[in-house]
SEZA-39239 format. One record per residue (C-alpha): residue in one letter; z, x, y. Coordinates in pm, whole numbers. Example, Ala and Ser with C-alpha at 12.3 -4.5 7.8 and 13.67 -1.06 7.14 Angstrom:
<r->a, up->780, east->1230, north->-450> $
<r->s, up->714, east->1367, north->-106> $
//
This chain:
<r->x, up->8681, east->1462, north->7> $
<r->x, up->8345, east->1591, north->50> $
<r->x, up->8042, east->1324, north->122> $
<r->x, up->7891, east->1389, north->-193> $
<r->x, up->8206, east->1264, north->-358> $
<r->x, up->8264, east->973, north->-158> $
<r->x, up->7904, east->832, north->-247> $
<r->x, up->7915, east->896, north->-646> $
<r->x, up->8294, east->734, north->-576> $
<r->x, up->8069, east->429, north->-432> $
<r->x, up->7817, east->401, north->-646> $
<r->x, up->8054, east->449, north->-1020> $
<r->x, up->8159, east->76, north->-829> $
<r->x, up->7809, east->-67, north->-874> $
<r->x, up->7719, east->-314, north->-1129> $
<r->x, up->7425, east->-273, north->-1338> $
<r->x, up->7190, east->-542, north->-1142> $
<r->x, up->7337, east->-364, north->-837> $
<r->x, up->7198, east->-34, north->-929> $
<r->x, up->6858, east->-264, north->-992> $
<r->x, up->6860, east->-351, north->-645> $
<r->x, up->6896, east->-16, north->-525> $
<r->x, up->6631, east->184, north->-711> $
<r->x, up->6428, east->-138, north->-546> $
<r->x, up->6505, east->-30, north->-210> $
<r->x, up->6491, east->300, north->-251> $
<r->x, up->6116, east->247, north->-401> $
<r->x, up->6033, east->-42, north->-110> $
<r->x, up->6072, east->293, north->163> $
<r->x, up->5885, east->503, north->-5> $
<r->x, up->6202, east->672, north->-134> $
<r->x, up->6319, east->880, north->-445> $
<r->x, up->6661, east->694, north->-579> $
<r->x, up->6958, east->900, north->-542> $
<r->x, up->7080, east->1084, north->-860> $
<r->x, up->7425, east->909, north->-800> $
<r->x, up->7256, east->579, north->-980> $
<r->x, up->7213, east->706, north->-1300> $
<r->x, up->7511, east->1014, north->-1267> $
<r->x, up->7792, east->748, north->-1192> $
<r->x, up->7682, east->494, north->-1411> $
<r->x, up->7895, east->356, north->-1720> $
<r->x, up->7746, east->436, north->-2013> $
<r->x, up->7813, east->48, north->-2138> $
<r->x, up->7612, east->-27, north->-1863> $
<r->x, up->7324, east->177, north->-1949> $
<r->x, up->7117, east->-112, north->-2171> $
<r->x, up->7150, east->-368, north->-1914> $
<r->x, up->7058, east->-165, north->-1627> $
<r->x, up->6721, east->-50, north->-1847> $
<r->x, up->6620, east->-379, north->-1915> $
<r->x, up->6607, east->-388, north->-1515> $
<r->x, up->6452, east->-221, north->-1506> $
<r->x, up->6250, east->-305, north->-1773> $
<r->x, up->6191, east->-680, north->-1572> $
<r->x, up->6092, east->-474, north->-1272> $
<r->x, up->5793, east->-271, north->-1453> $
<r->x, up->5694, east->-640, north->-1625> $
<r->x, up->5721, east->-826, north->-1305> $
<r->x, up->5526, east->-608, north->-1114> $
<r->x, up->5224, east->-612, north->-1379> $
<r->x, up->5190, east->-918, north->-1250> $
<r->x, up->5015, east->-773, north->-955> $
<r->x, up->4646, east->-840, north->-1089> $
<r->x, up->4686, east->-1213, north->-1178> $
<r->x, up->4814, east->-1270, north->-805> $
<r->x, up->4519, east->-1031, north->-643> $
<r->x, up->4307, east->-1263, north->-905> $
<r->x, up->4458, east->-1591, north->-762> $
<r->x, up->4383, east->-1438, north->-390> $
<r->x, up->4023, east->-1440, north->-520> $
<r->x, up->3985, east->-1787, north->-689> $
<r->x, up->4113, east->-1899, north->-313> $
<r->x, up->3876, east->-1721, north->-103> $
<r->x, up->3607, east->-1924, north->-359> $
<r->x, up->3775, east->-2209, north->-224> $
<r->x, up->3705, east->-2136, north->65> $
<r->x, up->3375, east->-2036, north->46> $
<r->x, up->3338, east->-2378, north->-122> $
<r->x, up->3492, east->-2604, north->196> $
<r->x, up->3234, east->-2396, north->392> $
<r->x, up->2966, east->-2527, north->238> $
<r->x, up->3116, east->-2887, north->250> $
<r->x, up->3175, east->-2864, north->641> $
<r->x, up->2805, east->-2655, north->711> $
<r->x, up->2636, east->-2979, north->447> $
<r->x, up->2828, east->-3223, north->690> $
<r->x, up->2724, east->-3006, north->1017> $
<r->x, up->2384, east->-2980, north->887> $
<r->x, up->2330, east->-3361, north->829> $
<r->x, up->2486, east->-3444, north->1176> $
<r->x, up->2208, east->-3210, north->1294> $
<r->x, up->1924, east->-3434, north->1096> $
<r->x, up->2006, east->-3746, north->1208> $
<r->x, up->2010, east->-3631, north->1536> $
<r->x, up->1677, east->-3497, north->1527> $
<r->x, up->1553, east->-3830, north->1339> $
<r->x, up->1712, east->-4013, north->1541> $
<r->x, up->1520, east->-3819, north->1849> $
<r->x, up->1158, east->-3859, north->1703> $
<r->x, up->1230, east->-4266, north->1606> $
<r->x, up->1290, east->-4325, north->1991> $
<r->x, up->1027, east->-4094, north->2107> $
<r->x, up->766, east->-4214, north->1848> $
<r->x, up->701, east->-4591, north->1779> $
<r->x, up->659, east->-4746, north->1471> $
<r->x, up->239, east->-4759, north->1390> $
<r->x, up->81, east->-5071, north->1277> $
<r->x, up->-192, east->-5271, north->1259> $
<r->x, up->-266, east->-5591, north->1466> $
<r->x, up->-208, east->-5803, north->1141> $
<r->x, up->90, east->-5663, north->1040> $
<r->x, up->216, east->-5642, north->1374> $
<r->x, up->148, east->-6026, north->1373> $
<r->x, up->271, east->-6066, north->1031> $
<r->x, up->625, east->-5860, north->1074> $
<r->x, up->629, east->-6112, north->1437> $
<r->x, up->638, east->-6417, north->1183> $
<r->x, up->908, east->-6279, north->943> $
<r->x, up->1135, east->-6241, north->1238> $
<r->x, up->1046, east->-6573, north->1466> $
<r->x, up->1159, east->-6747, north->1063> $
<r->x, up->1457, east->-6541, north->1050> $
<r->x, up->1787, east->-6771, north->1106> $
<r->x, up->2047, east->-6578, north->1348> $
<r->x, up->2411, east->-6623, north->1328> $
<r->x, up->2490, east->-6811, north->1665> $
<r->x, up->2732, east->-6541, north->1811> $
<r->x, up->2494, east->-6308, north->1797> $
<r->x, up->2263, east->-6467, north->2027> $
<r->x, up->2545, east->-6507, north->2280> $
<r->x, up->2491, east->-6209, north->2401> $
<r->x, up->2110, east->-6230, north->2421> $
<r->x, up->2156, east->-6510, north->2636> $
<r->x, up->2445, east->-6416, north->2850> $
<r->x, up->2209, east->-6072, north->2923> $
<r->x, up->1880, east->-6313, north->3019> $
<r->x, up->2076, east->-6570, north->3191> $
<r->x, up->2302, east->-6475, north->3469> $
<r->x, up->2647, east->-6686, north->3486> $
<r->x, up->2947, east->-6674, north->3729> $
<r->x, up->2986, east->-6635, north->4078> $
<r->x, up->3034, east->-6306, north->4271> $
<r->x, up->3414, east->-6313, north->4211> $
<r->x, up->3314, east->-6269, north->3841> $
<r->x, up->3148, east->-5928, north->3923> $
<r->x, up->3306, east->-5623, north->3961> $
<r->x, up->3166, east->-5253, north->4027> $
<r->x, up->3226, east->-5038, north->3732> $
<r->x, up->3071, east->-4669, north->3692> $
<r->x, up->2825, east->-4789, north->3978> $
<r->x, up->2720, east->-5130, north->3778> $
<r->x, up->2803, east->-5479, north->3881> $
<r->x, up->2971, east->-5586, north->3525> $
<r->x, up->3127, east->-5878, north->3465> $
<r->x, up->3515, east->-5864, north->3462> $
<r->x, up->3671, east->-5913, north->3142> $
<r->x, up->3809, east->-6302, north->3200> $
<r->x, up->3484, east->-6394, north->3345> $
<r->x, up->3283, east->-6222, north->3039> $
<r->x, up->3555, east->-6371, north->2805> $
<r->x, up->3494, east->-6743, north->2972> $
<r->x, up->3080, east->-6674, north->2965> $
<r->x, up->3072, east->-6603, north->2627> $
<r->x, up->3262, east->-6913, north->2537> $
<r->x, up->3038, east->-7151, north->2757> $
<r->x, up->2733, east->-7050, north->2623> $
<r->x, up->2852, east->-7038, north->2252> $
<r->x, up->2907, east->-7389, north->2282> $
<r->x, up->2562, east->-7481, north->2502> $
<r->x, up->2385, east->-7311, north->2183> $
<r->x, up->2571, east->-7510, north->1925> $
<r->x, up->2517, east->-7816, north->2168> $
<r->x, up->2138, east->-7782, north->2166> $
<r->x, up->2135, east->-7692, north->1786> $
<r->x, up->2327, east->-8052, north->1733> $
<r->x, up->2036, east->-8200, north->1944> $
<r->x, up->1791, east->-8060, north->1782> $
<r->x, up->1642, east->-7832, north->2060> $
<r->x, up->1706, east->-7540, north->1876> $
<r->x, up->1635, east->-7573, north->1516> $
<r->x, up->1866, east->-7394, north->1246> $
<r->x, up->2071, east->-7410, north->958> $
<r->x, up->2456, east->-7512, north->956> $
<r->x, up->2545, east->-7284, north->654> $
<r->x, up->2905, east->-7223, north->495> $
<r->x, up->2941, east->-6927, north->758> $
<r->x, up->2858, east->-7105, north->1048> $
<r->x, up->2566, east->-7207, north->1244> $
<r->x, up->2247, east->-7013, north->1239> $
<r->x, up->1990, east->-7058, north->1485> $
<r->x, up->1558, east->-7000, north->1450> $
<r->x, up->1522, east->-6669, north->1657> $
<r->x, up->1124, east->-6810, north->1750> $
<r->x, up->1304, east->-7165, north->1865> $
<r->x, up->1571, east->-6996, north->2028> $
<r->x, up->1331, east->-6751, north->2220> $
<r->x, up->1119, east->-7068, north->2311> $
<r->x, up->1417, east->-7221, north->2472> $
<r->x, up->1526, east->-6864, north->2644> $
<r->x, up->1139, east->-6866, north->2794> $
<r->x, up->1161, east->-6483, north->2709> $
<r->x, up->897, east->-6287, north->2425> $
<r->x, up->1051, east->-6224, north->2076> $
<r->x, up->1099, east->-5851, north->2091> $
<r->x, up->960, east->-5705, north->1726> $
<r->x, up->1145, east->-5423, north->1616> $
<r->x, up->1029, east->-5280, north->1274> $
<r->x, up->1292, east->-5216, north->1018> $
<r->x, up->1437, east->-4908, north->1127> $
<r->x, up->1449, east->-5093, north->1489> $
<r->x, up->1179, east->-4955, north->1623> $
<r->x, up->926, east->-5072, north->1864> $
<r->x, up->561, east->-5085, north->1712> $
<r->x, up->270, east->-4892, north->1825> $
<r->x, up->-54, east->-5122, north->1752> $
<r->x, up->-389, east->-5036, north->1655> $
<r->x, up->-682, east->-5202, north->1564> $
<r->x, up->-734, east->-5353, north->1190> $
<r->x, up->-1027, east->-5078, north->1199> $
<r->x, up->-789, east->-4787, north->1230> $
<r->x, up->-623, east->-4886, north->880> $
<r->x, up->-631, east->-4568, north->759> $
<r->x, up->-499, east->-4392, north->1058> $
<r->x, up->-236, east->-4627, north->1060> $
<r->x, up->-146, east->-4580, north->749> $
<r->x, up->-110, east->-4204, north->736> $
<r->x, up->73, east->-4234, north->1076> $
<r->x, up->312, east->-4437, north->860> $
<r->x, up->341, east->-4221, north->586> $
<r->x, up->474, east->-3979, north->848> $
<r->x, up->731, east->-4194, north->969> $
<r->x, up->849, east->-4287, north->638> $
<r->x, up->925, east->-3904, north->612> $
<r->x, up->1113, east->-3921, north->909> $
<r->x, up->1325, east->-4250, north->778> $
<r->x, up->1385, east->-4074, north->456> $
<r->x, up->1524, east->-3736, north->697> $
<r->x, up->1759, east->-3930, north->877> $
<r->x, up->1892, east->-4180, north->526> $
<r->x, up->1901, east->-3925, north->305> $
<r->x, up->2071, east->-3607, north->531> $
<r->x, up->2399, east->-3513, north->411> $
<r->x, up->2725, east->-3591, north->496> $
<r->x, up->2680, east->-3963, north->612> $
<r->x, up->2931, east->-4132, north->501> $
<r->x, up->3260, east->-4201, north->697> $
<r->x, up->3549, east->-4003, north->717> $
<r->x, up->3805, east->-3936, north->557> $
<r->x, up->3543, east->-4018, north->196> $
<r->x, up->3720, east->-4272, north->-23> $
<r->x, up->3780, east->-4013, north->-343> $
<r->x, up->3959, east->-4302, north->-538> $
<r->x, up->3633, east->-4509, north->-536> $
<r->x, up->3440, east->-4494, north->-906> $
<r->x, up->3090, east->-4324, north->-877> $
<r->x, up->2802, east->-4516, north->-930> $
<r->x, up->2642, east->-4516, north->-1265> $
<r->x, up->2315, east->-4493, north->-1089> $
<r->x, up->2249, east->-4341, north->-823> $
<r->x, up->2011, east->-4391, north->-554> $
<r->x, up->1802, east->-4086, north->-380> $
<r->x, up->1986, east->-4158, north->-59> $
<r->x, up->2308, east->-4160, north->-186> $
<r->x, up->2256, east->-3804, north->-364> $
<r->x, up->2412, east->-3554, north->-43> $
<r->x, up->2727, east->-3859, north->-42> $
<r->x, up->2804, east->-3796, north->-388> $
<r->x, up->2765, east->-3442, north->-379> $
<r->x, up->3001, east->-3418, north->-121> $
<r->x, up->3262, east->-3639, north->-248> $
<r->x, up->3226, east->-3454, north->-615> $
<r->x, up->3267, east->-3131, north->-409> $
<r->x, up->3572, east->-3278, north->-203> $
<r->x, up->3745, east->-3361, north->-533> $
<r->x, up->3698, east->-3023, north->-648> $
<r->x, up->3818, east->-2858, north->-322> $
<r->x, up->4109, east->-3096, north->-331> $
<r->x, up->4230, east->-3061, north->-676> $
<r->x, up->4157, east->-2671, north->-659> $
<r->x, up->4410, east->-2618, north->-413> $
<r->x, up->4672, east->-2780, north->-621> $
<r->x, up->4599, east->-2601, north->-880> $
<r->x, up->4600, east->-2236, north->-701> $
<r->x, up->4933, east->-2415, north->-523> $
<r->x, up->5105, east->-2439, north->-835> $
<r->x, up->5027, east->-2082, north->-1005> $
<r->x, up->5173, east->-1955, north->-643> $
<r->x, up->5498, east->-2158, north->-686> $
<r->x, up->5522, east->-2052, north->-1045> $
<r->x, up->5532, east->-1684, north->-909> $
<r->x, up->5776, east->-1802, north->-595> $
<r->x, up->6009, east->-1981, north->-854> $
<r->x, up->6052, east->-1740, north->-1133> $
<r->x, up->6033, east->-1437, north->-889> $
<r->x, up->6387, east->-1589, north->-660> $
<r->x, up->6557, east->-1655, north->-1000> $
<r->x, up->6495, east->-1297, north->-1137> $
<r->x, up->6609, east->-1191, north->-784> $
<r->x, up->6913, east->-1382, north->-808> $
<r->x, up->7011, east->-1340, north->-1144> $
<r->x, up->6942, east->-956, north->-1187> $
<r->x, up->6885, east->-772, north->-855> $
<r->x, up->7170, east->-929, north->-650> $
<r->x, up->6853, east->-1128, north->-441> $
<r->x, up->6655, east->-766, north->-376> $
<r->x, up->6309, east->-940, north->-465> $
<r->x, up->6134, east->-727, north->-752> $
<r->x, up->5825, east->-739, north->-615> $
<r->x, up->5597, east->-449, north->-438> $
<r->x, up->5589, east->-504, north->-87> $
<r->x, up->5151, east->-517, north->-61> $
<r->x, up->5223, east->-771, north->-362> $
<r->x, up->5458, east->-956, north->-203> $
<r->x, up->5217, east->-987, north->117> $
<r->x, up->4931, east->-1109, north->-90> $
<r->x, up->5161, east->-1396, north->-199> $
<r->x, up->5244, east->-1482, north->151> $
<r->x, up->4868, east->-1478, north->231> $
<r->x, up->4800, east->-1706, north->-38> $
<r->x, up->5038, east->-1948, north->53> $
<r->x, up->4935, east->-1929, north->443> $
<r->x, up->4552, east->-1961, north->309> $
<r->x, up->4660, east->-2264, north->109> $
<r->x, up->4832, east->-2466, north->342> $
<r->x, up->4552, east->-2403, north->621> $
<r->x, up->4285, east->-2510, north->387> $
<r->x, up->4483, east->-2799, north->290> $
<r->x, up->4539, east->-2905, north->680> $
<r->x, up->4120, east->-2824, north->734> $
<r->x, up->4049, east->-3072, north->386> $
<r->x, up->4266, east->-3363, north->493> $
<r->x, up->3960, east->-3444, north->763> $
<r->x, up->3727, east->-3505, north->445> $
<r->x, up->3967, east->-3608, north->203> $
<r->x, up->4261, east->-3760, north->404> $
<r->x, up->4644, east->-3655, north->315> $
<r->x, up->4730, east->-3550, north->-42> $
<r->x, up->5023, east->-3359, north->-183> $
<r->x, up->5095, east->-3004, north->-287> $
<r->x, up->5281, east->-3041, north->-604> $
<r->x, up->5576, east->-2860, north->-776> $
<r->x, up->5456, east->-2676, north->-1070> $
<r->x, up->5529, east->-2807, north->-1436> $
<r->x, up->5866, east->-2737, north->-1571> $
<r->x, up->5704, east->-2571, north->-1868> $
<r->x, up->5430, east->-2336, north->-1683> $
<r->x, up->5774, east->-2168, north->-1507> $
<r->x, up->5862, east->-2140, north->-1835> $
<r->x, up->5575, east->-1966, north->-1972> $
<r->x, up->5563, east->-1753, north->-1700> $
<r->x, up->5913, east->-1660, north->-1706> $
<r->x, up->5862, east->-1573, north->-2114> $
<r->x, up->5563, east->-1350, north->-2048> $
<r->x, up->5701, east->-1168, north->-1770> $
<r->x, up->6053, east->-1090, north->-2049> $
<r->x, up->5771, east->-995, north->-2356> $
<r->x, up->5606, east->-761, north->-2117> $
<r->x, up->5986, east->-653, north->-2051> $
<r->x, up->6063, east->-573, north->-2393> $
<r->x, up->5787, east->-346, north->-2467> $
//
């Protein structure tokens, strides 16, 4: 029997999905299908093997809606650039504002200096926060307390621990006797910073309200004051209103503000933009498991699991789904953890219907 004959002896075996598959390979290398499909092939056969092919032709018109999908995700991507270069951006303000408040100081006038020195000498401090004050202007322990740490003498953690406690209650002691003056309030005790300062024998420090120290001038020099502050307000405004200040991952379950204040505008940008990012991918997700879904059951059920698609096409899908899944890993620092769903029973569905109209025509 010559080789010829044993092949159409072969293929008059085939079933009409496996002659599918075949012209599929054949086309996948670059290939012209052998003759022998069509020669050897039952003519009861004929109708199913057309709509085949047929399914292939419809399947593969699919090609510009996935290359259109590959583009909605680069926008994505674009998109979390902006997001991370907003955030990067913002880190970069507050650094520099940050820079300028400690090498500029805050510029005021002797009476406001004097009058911003009242407001905080009235100002009642929760006890435990002058603990440390004191504990830092009043050395306690013995040498065994000390220990050498990065080239410091520090206190070692018992001793600092046992310091701490002492001193809390000598402050709540002298509040009782009335050497330091104070309120007991529902959260605790709270102590006058001027009498507690008196009884330290150290100057109040004045910080301004951005904790800065003050740079005074003369009541005279009102006016250069004044612009000097002007110009500091500017650089308060830099460092509260730069972008991307709010902690990480952003709390996207939160309800926005009905109002929204000036400083708050680059936070709700971002969050609004981290929404979008985050329910963008699912959405893009889906479409790609609606093609991954309905393209494995065509393969199963009518090209004995040859996969219809054109290779290039096929790769864009795989790129998609990589690009996905990295984006998704890259939003979870801004967003935290979220899901890639399964696509809606009833978009398969509609896919799988257009893909058998296109078929029929």
């Amino acid at each position: 029997m010559s080789h010829r004959s044993r092949l159409d002896r072969r293929f008059s075996a085939l079933t009409a999905e496996a002659r599918a598959a075949l012209v599929l390979r054949y086309r996948k290398r670059g290939l012209k299908p052998d003759e022998a499909i069509w020669s050897t092939m039952p003519d009861e056969d004929r109708a199913h093997f057309g709509w085949c092919i047929d399914l292939i032709r419809a399947v593969n018109e699919q090609a510009p809606y996935i290359l259109l999908v590959r583009e909605w995700v680069g926008a994505l991507d674009a998109r979390y650039e902006v997001v991370s270069t907003r955030r990067r951006l913002g880190e970069d303000m507050r650094a520099l504002g940050a820079y300028i408040r400690e090498s500029m100081r805050e510029p005021a006038t002797e009476s406001e200096y004097r009058c911003r020195e009242q407001e905080l000498r009235a100002e009642l401090v929760p006890v435990d926060e002058l603990v440390e004050v004191a504990i830092d202007n009043h050395a306690r322990g013995v040498d065994a307390d000390y220990m050498e740490h990065a080239g410091k003498r520090v206190m070692s953690d018992d001793a600092s621990t046992r310091a701490r406690s002492e001193t809390r209650e000598e402050l709540v002691d002298l509040f009782r006797r009335g050497t330091l003056k104070g309120e007991d309030q529902d959260t605790g005790i709270h102590i006058n910073a001027g009498s507690f300062y008196e009884w330290l024998g150290e100057p109040m420090p004045v910080w301004s309200a951005s904790a800065c120290e003050y740079e005074i001038f003369p009541d005279s020099q009102a006016k250069e004051v004044a612009s000097r502050q002007r110009s500091r307000r500017s650089v308060e405004e830099l460092i509260t209103g730069a972008p991307g200040g709010a902690d990480l991952p952003l709390a996207l379950g939160d309800p926005f503000p009905e109002v929204v204040p000036p400083e708050m505008a680059y936070a709700m940008l971002e969050r609004m933009d981290v929404i979008a990012l985050r329910d963008g991918i699912r959405v893009r997700w889906r479409e790609l498991r609606c093609f991954e879904i309905v393209l494995r059951e065509l393969a199963a059920k009518e090209f004995n699991g040859e996969d219809p698609l054109r290779v290039e096409t096929r790769k864009v899908l795989r790129e998609i789904k990589k690009h996905l899944i990295t984006l998704r890993e890259e939003m979870q620092l801004y967003g935290g953890d979220f899901e890639l769903p399964e696509p809606d029973p009833g978009a398969v569905k509609q896919l799988r219907e257009t893909i058998e109209r296109r078929a029929k025509r």
